[in-house]
C-alpha positions in Angstrom: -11.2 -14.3 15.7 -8.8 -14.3 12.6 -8.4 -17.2 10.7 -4.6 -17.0 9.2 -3.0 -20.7 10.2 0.5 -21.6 10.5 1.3 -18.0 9.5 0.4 -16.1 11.9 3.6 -15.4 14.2 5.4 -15.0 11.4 3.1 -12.4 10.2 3.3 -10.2 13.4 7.3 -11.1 13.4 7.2 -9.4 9.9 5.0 -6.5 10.6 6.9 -5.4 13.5 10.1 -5.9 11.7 8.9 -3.4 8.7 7.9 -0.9 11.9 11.3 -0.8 12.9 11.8 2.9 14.3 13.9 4.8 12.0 13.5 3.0 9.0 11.1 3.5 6.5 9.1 1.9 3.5 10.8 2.4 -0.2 8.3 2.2 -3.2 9.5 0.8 -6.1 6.6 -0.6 -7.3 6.6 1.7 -10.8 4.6 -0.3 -13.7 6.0 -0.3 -16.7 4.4 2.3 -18.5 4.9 5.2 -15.3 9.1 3.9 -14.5 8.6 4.6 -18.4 7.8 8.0 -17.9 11.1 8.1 -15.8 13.1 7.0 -17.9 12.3 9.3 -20.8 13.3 12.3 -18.8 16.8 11.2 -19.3 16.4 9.9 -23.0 16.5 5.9 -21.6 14.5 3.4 -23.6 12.0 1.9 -21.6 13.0 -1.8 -22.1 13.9 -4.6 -19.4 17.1 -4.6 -19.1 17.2 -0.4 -18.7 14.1 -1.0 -15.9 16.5 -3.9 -14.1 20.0 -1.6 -13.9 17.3 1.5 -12.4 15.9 -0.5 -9.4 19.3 -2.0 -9.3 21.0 1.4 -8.5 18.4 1.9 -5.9 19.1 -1.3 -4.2 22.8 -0.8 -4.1 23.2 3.0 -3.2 25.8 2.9 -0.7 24.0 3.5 3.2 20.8 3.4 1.8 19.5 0.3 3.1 20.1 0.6 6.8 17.5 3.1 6.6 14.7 0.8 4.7 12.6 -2.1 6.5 10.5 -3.1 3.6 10.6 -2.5 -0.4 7.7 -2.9 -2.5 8.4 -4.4 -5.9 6.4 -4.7 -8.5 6.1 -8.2 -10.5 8.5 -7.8 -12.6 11.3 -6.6 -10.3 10.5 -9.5 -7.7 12.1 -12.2 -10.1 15.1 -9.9 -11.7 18.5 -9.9 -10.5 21.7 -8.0 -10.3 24.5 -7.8 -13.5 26.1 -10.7 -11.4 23.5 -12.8 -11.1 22.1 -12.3 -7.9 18.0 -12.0 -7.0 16.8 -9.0 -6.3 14.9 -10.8 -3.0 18.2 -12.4 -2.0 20.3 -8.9 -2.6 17.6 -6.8 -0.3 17.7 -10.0 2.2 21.4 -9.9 2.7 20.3 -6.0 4.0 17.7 -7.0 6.6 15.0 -5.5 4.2 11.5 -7.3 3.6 10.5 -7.8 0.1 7.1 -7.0 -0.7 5.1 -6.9 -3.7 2.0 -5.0 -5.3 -0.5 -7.3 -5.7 -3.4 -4.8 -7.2 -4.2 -4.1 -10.6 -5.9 -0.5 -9.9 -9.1 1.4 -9.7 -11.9 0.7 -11.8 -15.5 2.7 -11.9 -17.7 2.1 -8.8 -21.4 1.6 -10.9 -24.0 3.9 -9.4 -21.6 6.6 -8.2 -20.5 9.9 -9.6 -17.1 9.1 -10.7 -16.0 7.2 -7.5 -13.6 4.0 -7.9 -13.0 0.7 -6.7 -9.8 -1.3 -6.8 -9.9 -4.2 -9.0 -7.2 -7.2 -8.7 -8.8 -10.2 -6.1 -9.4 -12.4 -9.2 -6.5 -15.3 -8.8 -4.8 -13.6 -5.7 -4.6 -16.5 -3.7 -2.8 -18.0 -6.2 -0.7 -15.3 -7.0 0.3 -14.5 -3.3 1.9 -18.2 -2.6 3.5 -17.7 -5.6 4.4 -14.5 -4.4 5.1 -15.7 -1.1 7.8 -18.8 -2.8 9.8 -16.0 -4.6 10.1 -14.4 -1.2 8.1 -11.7 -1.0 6.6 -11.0 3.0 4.2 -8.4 2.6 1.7 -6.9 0.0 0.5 -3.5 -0.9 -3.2 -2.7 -2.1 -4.4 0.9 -2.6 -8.1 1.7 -2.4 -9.3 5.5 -3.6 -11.7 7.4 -2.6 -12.8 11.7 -3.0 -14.2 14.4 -1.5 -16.3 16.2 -3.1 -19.4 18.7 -2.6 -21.8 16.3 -4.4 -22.0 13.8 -0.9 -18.5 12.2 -2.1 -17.2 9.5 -0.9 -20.5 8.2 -0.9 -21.7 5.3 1.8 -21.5 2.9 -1.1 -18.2 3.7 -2.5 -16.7 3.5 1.5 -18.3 0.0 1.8 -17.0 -1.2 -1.5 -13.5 0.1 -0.8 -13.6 -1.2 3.1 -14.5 -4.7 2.1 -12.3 -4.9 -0.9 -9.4 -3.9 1.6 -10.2 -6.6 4.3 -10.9 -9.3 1.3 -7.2 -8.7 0.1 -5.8 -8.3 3.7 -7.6 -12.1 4.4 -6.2 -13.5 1.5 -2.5 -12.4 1.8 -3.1 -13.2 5.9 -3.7 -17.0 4.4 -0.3 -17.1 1.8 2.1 -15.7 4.4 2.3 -11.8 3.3 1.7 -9.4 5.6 -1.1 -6.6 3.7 0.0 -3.0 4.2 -3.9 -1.5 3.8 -4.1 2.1 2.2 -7.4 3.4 2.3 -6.1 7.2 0.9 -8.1 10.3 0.1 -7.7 12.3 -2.1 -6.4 15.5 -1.6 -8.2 17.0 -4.5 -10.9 19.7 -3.9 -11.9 22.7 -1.8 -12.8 21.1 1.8 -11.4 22.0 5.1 -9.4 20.1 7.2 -12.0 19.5 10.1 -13.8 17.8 6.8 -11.0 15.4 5.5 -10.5 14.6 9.4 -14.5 13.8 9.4 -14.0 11.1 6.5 -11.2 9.8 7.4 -12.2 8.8 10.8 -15.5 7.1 8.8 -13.6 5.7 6.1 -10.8 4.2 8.5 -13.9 2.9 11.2 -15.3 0.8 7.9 -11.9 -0.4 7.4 -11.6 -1.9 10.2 -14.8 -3.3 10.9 -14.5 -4.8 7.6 -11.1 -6.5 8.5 -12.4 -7.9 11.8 -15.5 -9.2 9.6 -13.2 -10.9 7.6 -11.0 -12.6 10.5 -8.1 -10.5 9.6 -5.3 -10.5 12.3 -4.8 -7.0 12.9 -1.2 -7.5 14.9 0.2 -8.9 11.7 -1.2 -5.7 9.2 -0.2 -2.5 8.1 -2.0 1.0 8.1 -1.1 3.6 5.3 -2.9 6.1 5.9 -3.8 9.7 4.1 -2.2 13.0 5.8 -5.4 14.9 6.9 -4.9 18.1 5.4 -7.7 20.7 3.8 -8.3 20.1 0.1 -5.5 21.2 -2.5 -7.9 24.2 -3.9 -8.7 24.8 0.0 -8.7 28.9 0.3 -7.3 28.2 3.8 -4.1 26.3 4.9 -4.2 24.7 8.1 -1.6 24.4 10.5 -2.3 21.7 12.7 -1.8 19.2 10.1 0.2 16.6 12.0 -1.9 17.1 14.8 -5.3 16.6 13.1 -4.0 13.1 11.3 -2.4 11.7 14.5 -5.5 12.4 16.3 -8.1 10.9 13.8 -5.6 7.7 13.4 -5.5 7.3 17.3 -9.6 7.8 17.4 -9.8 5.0 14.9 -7.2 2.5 15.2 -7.7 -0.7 17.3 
């Protein structure tokens, strides 16, 4: 049974209003460093107020709202406002689009495995999603990485890790109000076929959500991002029954 309070209507209200058929998710979640990288392409200092008048023109682009539901900001951008003065949270608001925020603080290597990762950021989240949750965010994004690889990768211990790391955020953001978008992706790196990425997505997605009913997570009021299941980027054969192989590994696996 999931455990989320007085929260919990408005979590599925929220959910199904960032579902909203023909609309979509923008990611402008940058960090500094990589909306750095983006702004050197076209000679920009990468300094606050250059960062601000960026997401700013995303925000603003004539039409472009009606087709977003949700935005995902990163910290900074969740407390910055337009050159008039308004917030950010307000301006996307006004548009009928749901703030949300990143609320990880990235991967971090899994001890005992070949290279394999973990996603590091549940220290203070509680905390940091009701504060989150007062500035007006709705909904949260966490991204959990794992491989293939000819060595056994992902390995049982690095799916468990990743699963219960997933379904500890989702529980905590459940309990401030913010609806978690999970993202359990795969890499596409490597040489394996697609009936091989569809094999490990259906196990990694089946520990997801065994771990989020473990954890009391309401499942009505969460997200799935999942990975495309396509064959590995050096794969010496291109499959094309893409769509058909992900939709069909997400329906096997999904509550």
């Amino acid at each position: 049974m999931a455990h989320v309070g007085k929260y919990a209507d408005e979590l599925i209200a929220t959910a199904k209003k960032i579902a909203t058929p023909g609309r979509g998710i923008l990611a402008a979640d940058e960090s500094t460093g990589t909306i750095g990288k983006r702004l050197a392409s076209i000679n920009v200092e990468n300094v606050e107020s250059n960062r601000r008048a960026l997401r700013e023109l995303l925000f603003t682009a004539p039409g472009a709202m009606q087709y977003i539901s949700g935005v995902i900001l990163f910290e900074e951008t969740l407390y910055q406002k337009t050159a008039d003065g308004k917030p950010f949270v307000d301006l996307l608001k006004e548009a009928d689009v749901v703030p949300g925020i990143k609320v990880d603080t990235g991967v971090a290597p899994l001890a005992g495995t070949k290279g394999e990762t973990t996603t590091q950021g549940h220290d203070g989240l509680g905390a940091r999603c009701a504060k989150y949750y007062q500035a007006g965010a709705r909904f949260a994004k966490w991204r959990a990485v794992l491989k293939i690889s000819a060595d056994g990768c992902p390995t049982p211990l690095a799916i468990k890790s990743n699963a219960e790391g997933l379904a500890r955020y989702a529980s905590i953001c459940q309990e401030n109000g913010l609806v978690p978008i999970v993202e359990p992706e795969i890499l596409i790196d490597g040489t394996h076929d697609i009936e091989k990425s569809a094999a490990v997505t259906e196990k990694v997605l089946a520990a997801v959500y065994k771990a989020l009913s473990d954890h009391h997570v309401l499942l009505e009021g969460t997200l799935l991002k999942p990975n495309m299941v396509t064959p590995g980027s050096d794969a010496a054969k291109v499959a094309p029954e893409v769509a058909c192989t992900g939709v069909q590994s997400w329906i096997i696996c999904s509550p």
